[in-house]
C-alpha positions as CSV (number, residue, x, y, z in Angstrom):
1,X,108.7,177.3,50.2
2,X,107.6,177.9,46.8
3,X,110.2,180.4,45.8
4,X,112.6,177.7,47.3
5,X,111.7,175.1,44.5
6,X,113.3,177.6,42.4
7,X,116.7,178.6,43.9
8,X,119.0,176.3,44.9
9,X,120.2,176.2,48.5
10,X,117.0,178.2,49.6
11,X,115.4,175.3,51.1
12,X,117.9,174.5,53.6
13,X,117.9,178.1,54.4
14,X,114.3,178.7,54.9
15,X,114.9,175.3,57.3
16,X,117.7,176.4,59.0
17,X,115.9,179.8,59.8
18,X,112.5,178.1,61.1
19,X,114.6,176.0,63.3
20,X,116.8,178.8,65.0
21,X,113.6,180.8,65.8
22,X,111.7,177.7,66.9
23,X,112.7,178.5,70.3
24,X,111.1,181.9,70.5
25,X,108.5,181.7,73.2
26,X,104.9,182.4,71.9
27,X,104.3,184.8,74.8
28,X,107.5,187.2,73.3
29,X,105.3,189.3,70.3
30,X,107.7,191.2,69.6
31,X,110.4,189.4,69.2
32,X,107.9,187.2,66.8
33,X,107.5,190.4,65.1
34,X,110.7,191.3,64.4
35,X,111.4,188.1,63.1
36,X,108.6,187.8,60.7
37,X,109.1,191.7,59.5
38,X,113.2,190.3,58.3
39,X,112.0,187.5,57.1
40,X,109.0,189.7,54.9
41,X,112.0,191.5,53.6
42,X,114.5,189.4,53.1
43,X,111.7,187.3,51.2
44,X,111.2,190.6,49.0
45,X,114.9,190.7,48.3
46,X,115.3,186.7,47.6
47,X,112.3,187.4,44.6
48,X,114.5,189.6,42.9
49,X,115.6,188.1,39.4
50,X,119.2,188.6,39.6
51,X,119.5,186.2,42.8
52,X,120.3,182.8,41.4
53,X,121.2,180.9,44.4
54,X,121.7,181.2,48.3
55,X,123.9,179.4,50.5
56,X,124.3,178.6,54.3
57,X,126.9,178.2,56.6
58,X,126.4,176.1,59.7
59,X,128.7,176.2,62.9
60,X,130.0,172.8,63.4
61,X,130.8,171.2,66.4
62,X,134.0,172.1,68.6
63,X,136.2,169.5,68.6
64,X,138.5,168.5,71.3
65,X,142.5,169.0,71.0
């Protein structure tokens, strides 16, 4: 969250992220694991210099025709 103070849009994606693995059981290691070795590196790649800002697209709700 620190490295989100400084790039706009980050915030809501480091949110955004939390909440869709929220619903990883505790028991499921590796999945955990997997999840927390992407986010290592895409953490790595977001503390690059030449990334200014990130942004996140959301799937709204299906509407009814």
């Amino acid at each position: 969250m620190k490295l989100a103070k400084t790039r706009p849009g980050l915030a809501d994606y480091v949110k955004s992220e939390f909440r869709k693995n929220s619903a990883i059981p505790r028991a499921n290691t590796i999945q955990i694991e997997q999840v927390y070795r992407r986010g290592q590196r895409q953490l790595t790649m977001l503390k690059r210099q030449d990334i200014q800002s990130v942004g996140v697209f959301t799937r709204g709700q299906k509407e009814d025709a």
